[in-house]
C-alpha positions in Angstrom: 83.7 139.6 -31.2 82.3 137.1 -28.8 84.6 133.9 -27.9 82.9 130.6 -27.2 84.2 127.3 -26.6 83.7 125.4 -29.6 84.3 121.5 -28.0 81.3 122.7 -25.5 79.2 124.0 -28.9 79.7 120.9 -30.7 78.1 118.8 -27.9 75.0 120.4 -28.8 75.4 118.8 -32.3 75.9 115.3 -30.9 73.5 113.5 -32.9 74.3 110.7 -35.6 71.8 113.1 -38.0 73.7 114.8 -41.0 72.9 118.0 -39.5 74.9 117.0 -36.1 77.8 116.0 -38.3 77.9 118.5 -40.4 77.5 121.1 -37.5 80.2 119.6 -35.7 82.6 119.8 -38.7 81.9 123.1 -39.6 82.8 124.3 -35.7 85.9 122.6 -36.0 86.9 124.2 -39.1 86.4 127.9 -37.6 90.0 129.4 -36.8 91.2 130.4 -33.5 90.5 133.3 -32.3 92.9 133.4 -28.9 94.5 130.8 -28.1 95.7 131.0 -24.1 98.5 129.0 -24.5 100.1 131.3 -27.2 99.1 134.5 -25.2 101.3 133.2 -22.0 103.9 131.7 -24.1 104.5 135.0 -26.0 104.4 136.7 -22.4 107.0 134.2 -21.2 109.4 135.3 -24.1 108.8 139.0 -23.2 109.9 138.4 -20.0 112.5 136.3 -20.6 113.8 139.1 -23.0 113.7 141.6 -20.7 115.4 140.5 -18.0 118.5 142.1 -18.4 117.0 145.3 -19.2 114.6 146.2 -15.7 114.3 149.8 -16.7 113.3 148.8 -20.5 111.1 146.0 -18.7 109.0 149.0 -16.5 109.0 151.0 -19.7 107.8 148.7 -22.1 105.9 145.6 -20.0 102.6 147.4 -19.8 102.3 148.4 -23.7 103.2 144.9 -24.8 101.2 142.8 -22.4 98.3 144.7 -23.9 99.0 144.1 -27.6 99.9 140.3 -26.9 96.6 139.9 -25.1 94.4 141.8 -27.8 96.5 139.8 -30.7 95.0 136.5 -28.2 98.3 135.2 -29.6 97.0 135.2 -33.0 99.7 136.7 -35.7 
């Protein structure tokens, strides 16, 4: 899978033509498919979590920062 930014794709559609418009809509339709913000904000909760437990924070912080950033926050 390839990610693109969609906003920057839809400027290549920026024409009053129906093809523009009904480019652009059909880019903003497509889902997410990692959205940053949910990736830190799920790493933020990890943390949080674990901060009572450091030796379950060394255990564990690897494995899950891997499967939140492949996920791209998605669930």
């Amino acid at each position: 899978m390839r990610l693109i930014d969609a906003d920057k794709f839809k400027e290549c559609f920026n024409t009053d033509t129906a093809i523009g418009k009904t480019m652009r809509l059909m880019i903003g339709e497509q889902p997410t498919a990692y959205d940053v913000d949910k990736v830190v904000e799920k790493l933020e909760d990890f943390r949080k979590d674990a901060e009572d437990n450091r030796a379950f924070l060394l255990k564990c912080a690897y494995e899950n920062a891997i499967e939140i950033v492949k996920s791209g926050g998605i669930e």
